[in-house]
C-alpha positions in Angstrom: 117.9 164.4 120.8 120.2 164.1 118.2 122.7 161.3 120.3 119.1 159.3 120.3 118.5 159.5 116.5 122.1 159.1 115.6 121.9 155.7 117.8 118.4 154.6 116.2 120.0 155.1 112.7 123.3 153.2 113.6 121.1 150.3 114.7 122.2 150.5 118.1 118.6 151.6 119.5 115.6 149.3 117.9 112.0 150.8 118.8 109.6 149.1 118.0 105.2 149.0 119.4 104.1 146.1 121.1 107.6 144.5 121.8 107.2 141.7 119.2 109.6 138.9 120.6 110.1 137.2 117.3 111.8 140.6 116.4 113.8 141.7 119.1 115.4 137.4 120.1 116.6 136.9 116.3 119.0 140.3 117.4 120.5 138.5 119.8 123.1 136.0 120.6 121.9 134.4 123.4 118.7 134.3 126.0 117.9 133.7 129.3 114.3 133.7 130.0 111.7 132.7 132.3 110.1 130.0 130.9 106.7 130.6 129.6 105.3 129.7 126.8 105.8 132.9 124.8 109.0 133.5 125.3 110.9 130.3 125.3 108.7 129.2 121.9 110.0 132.6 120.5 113.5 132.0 121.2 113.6 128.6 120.4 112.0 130.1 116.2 115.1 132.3 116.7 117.3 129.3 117.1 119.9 131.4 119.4 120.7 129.2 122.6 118.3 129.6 125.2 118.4 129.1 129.3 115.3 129.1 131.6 116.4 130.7 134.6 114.1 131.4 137.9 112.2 129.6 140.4 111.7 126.7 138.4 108.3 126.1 139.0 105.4 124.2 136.8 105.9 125.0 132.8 109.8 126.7 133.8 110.9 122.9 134.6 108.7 122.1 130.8 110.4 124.2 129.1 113.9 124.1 130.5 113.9 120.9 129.8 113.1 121.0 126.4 115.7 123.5 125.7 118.2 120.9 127.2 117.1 118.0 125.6 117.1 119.9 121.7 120.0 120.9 122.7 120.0 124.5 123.0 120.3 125.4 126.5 122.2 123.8 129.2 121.0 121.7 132.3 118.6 123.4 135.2 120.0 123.8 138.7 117.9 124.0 141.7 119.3 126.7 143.6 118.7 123.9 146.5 120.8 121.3 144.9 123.8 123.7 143.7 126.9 123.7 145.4 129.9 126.0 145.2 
């Protein structure tokens, strides 16, 4: 439609094969991810400020607190140890 090209040409739709993180995370301001490998190594070459979020389970703990400790995402919280 022409409301779909008008959006892909205003940069406000980027389409791209394969979903290459490297070029969708330097887009962005922020990112919460789930803590693999890929991902959190992608956003951390895009050097936006980066949050593992989920279950928190094997590499997720890794990574989340690598992100912490360089200083680019904040502190993990169990969902058993937060309080309101």
């Amino acid at each position: 439609t022409k409301e779909l090209e008008a959006a892909v040409a205003a940069g406000k739709i980027l389409e791209l094969e394969g979903a290459p993180f490297g070029l969708l995370f330097e887009r962005l301001d922020a990112l919460c991810v789930h803590g693999g490998l890929g991902t959190t190594a992608e956003a951390m070459r895009a050097g936006i400020p980066t949050t593992v979020v989920g279950v928190l389970l094997m590499d997720q703990r890794f990574w989340g607190m690598q992100c912490e400790k360089l200083g680019i995402g904040s502190q993990m919280v169990h969902i058993a140890t937060w309080k309101k």
